[in-house]
N, C-alpha and C positions, 0 to 999 in steps of 0.2 A: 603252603607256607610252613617254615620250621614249629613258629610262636604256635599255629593250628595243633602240634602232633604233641609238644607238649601236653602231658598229663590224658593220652590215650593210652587204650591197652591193645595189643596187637594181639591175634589170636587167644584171644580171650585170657593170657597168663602173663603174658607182659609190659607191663606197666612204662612208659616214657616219663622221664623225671627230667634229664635236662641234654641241651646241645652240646655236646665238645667241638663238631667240626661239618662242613658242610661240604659236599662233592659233587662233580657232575653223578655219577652212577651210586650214586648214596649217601646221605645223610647220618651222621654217627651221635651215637644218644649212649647218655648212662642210662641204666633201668634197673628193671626190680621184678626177679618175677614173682608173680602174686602168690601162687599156692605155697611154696617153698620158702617165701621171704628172704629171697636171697639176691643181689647183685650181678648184673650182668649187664653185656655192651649189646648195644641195637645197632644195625645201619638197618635204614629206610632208604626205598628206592622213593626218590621224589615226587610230589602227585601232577608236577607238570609234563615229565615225561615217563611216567607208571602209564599213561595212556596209550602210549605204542610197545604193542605186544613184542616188536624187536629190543628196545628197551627192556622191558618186565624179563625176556629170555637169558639179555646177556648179562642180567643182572645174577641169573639161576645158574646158570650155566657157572658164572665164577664160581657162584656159594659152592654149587658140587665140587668146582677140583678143589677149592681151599679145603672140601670137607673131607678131601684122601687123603691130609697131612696131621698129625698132632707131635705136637715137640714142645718142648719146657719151654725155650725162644720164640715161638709162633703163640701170636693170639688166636687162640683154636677154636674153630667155630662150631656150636652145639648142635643147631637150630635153622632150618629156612625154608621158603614156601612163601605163598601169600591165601592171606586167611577169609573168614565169608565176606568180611568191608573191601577185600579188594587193595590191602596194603603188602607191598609185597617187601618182606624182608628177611633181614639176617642176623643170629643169636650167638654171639661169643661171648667166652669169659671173662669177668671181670676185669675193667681196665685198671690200674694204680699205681699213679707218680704223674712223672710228665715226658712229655715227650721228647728225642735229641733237640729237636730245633728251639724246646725254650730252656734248655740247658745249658746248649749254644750260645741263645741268645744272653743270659745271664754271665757263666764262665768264660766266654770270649775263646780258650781254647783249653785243651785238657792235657795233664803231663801224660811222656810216652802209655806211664804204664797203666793208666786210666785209659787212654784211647784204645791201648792195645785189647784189656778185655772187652771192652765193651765191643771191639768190633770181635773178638771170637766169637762175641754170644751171638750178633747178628750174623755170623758167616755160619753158625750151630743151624738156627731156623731156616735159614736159606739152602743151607745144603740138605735138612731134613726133606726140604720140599722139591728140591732136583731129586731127591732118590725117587719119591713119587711122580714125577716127571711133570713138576706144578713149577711154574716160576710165578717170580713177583712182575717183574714189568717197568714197575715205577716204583723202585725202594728212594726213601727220600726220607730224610730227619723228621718231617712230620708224623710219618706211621714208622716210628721207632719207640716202644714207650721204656721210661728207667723207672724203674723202681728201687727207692734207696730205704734198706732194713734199720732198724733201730742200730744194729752194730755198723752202722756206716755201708755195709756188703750193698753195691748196687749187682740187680738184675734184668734184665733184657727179653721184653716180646716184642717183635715185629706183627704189624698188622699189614692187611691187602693181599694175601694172595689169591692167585686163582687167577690173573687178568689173562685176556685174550692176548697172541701173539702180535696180532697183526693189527691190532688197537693202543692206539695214544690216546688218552682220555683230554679235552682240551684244557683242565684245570692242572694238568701233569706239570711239575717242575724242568723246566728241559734241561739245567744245571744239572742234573742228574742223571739222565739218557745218557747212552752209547750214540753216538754217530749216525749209526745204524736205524735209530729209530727218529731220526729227526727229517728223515725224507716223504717224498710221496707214498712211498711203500713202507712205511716203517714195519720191522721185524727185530722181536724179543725173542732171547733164549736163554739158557743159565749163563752165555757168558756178558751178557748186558745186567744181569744182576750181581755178576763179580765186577765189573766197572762201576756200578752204581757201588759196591760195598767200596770201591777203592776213594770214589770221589769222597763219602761220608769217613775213609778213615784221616784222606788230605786234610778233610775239614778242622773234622777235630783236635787234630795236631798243629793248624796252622793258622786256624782261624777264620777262612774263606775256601770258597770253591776250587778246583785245579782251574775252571774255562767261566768265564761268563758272558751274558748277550742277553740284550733285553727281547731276542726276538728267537724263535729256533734256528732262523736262516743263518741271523748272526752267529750264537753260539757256536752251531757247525760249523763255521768257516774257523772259529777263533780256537776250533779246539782241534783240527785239523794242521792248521799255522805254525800252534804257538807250543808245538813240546817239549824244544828246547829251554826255549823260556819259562816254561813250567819247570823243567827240574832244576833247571839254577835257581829257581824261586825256592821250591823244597829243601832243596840243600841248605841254603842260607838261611831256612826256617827252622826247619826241624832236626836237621844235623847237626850233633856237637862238633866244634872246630875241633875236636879230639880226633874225633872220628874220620875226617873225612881225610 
């Protein structure tokens, strides 16, 4: 249980101070590590399923390829393993601001030239991590964090990568997948995380998703269907009648 890991220390240096979010393959914590007195982000593989060693692997296995990338845009991770209690986790940098999705949720939608940076910054971290041949998977507004400066200046880390190709995690956004990954055989590669950047920049600009379905089967069908109808929607949203 999350309430449990509160106010443990993982590997004997860092300290769990509080929950920001929960996941199938990891749990996300603010922390603190002890000897340095300094700030940093936990994910915990969870203790329901840290009992199967496939589990515990594909959790390591991510930490490694997320740990062949670092970029100003990536939440870069320092730290991972599992320690003598048997918790197996992962050490990033400090998180701070909030995330697209409750930016979203407050602004409703963003002018062009606010959407436009914010998605260079995520298309910076994402492309840093294709050079290392790492993708994200399941890029979605939730692991998007903004950080807005005393001068107004916002900036941009993407958190998640590292995920397997051939794995949909079941707690994944399907609003955000490629096509591709919504099947029996789902398959990720850098161009499902250029689709995922496109879906997040329709949002921001428009308010809502390009496709929705409460279900993947649905969504798949409605984003296959309805393209046309999607870009008459965009136009009419996001297009100045100047322009078109």
């Amino acid at each position: 249980m999350t309430g449990d890991t509160i106010g443990q220390t993982i590997a004997d240096k860092y300290r769990v101070e509080s929950l920001v979010s929960e996941g199938e393959l990891g749990d996300l914590y603010v922390g603190r590590h002890e000897i340095r007195d300094a700030p940093l982000t936990i994910r915990i593989l969870p203790k329901a399923v840290s009992i199967d060693a496939r589990w515990a692997k594909r959790f390591i296995d991510e930490a490694r390829r997320a740990s062949l990338v670092a970029d100003p845009n990536i939440l870069n991770i320092t730290d991972f393993g599992k320690d003598a209690s048997g918790v197996t986790y992962a050490i990033y940098e400090p998180m701070d601001g909030k995330t697209l999705k409750e930016v979203l949720a407050e602004a409703g939608t963003f002018e062009q030239d606010r959407a436009i940076s914010i998605a260079r910054e995520i298309a910076a971290g994402v492309g840093a991590a294709h050079e290392k041949n790492v993708i994200h998977g399941h890029l979605a507004p939730g692991n998007v964090f903004i950080r807005t400066a005393e001068d107004g200046k916002e900036s941009v880390k993407v958190y998640g990568f590292g995920s397997d190709a051939s794995t949909v995690e079941r707690d994944t956004d399907p609003r955000y997948l490629a096509p591709e990954q919504l099947g029996q055989s789902p398959l990720a590669d850098a161009r499902t995380d250029v689709y995922a950047l496109g879906s997040l920049l329709f949002e921001m600009l428009s308010g809502g998703v390009p496709f929705d379905g409460t279900t993947p089967r649905r969504f798949s069908k409605r984003s296959t269907r309805n393209r046309r109808r999607l870009c008459r929607r965009f136009a009419a949203t996001c297009i100045p009648r100047s322009s078109r």
